[in-house]
C-alpha positions in Angstrom: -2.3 -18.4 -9.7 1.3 -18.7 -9.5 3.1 -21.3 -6.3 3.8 -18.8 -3.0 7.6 -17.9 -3.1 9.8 -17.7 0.4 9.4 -14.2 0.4 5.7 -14.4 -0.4 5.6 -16.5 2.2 6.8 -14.0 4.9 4.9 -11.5 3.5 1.9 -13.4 3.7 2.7 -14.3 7.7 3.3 -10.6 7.8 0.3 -9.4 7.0 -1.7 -12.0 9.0 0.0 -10.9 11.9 -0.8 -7.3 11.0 -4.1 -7.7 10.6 -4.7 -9.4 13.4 -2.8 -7.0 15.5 -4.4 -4.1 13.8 -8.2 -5.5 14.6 -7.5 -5.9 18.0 -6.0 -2.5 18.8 -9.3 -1.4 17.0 -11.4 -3.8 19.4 -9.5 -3.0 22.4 -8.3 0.7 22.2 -10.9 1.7 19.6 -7.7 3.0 17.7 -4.3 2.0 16.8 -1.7 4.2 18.1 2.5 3.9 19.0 1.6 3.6 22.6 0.1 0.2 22.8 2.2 -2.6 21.9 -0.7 -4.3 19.6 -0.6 -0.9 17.4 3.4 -0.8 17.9 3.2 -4.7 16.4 0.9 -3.7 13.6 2.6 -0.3 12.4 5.6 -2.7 12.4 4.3 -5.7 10.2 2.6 -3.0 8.3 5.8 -1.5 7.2 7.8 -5.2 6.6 3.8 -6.4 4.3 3.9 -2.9 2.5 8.1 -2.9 1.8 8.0 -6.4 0.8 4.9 -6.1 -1.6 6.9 -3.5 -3.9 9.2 -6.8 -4.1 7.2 -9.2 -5.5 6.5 -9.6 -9.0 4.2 -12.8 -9.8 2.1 -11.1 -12.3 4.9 -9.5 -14.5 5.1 -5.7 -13.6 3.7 -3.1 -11.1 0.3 -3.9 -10.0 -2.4 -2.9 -8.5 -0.8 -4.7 -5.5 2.2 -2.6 -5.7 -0.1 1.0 -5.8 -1.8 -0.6 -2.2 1.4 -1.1 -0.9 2.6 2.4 -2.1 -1.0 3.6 -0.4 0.0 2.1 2.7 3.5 3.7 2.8 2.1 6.6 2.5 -0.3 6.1 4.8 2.2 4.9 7.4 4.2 8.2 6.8 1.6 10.9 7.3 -0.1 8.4 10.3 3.1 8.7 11.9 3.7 12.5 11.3 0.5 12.6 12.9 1.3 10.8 15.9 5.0 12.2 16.4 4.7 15.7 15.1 2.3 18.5 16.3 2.2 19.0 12.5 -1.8 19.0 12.2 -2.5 20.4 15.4 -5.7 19.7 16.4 -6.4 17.2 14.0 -3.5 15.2 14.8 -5.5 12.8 16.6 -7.7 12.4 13.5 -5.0 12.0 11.1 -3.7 9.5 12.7 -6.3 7.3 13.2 -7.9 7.6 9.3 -4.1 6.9 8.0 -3.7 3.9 10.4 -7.4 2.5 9.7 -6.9 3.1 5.9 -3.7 1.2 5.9 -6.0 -1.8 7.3 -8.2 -1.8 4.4 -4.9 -1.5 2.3 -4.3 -4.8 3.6 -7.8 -6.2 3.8 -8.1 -5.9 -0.5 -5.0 -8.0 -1.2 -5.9 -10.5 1.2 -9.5 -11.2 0.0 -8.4 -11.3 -3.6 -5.2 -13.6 -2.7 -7.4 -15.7 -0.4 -10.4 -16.6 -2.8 -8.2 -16.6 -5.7 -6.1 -19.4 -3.7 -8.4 -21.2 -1.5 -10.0 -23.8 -1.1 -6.8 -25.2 -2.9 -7.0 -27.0 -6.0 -10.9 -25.6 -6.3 -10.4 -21.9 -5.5 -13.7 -19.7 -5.1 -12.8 -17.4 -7.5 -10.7 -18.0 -11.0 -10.3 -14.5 -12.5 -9.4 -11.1 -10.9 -12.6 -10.0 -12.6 -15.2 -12.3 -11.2 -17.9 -10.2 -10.0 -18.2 -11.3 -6.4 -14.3 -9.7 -5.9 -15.9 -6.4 -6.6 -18.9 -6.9 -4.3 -16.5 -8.2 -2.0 -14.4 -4.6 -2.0 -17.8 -2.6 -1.7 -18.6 -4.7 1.5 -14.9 -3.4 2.7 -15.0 0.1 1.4 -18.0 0.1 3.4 -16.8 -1.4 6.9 -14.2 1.2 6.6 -16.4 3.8 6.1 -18.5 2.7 8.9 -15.7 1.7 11.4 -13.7 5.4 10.7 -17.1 7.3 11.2 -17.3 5.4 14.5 -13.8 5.8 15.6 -13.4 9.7 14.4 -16.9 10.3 16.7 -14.9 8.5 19.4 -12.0 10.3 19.5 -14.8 13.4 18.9 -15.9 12.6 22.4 -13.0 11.5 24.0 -11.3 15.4 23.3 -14.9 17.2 24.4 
C-alpha cells in the first residue's frame, strides 16, 4: 500500500470525523438531517471526504474509490433536494434519510478496505484487495445498512402517522 499523502491525510481525518458525526446523529436523532448540528457536521465532512477522494490517485487511475465518492455526491445532492425542496413531496422525508444513510456506507467501504489493508502497520490484516474476508466484510455492511434504513424508514413511518 502506498505512504498516506498530506491530502490523504485530511481526507482520512475527514472522514473519521464524518463517520463519527454521521453515527451519532443516527444514535441520537435516529436520522441525519440539516437541523442538528451533528448531521450539519457530517453532510459537511461528507462533502470535503467525497470532493477530496476524486483527488487522489494512489492506485494509477479512477477507482472504485473514485465511483463511491461519485455515489456519495450524488447522494449528497438528491439528500439535500430532499431536505430543501418540496421536490418529492411526501417522500421527502424518506429521500432524505436513504441518501444520507447511503452516503454512510459510501464511506464505511473505503474505510474497512484502507483500514485492514493498512493496519496493524507493518503486518496488515489483509494484503490484497481480493482477499476473501474484504468481501465478507462488505456483506456484513450491505447488511447493517439494509437493516439500519428498514429501521429508520419505519421510524420516520411512525413519526408522520
Amino acid at each position: 500500500m502506498p505512504e498516506i499523502t498530506p491530502l490523504g491525510w485530511f481526507h482520512t481525518v475527514m472522514g473519521i470525523i464524518a463517520l463519527l458525526s454521521g453515527g451519532f446523529a443516527l444514535a441520537k436523532f435516529k436520522e441525519i438531517t440539516l437541523q442538528s448540528r451533528s448531521g450539519q457536521i457530517y453532510l459537511a465532512t461528507t462533502l470535503i471526504t467525497a470532493a477530496t477522494a476524486l483527488a487522489i490517485y494512489q492506485h494509477g487511475g479512477f477507482g472504485a474509490a473514485h465511483g463511491l465518492a461519485v455515489l456519495t455526491l450524488l447522494a449528497l445532492a438528491v439528500g439535500t433536494l430532499a431536505a430543501t425542496t418540496n421536490l418529492f413531496g411526501k417522500l421527502s422525508r424518506y429521500v432524505r434519510a436513504i441518501s444520507y444513510s447511503a452516503t454512510l456506507l459510501f464511506h464505511a467501504i473505503p474505510a474497512v478496505t484502507d483500514a485492514l489493508m493498512r493496519l496493524p502497520v507493518g503486518d496488515p490484516v489483509l494484503t490484497s484487495i481480493e482477499d476473501p474476508i474484504l468481501r465478507m466484510c462488505y456483506m456484513v455492511l450491505l447488511v447493517l445498512f439494509l437493516v439500519g434504513i428498514t429501521l429508520q424508514l419505519r421510524w420516520i413511518y411512525r413519526q408522520q402517522a
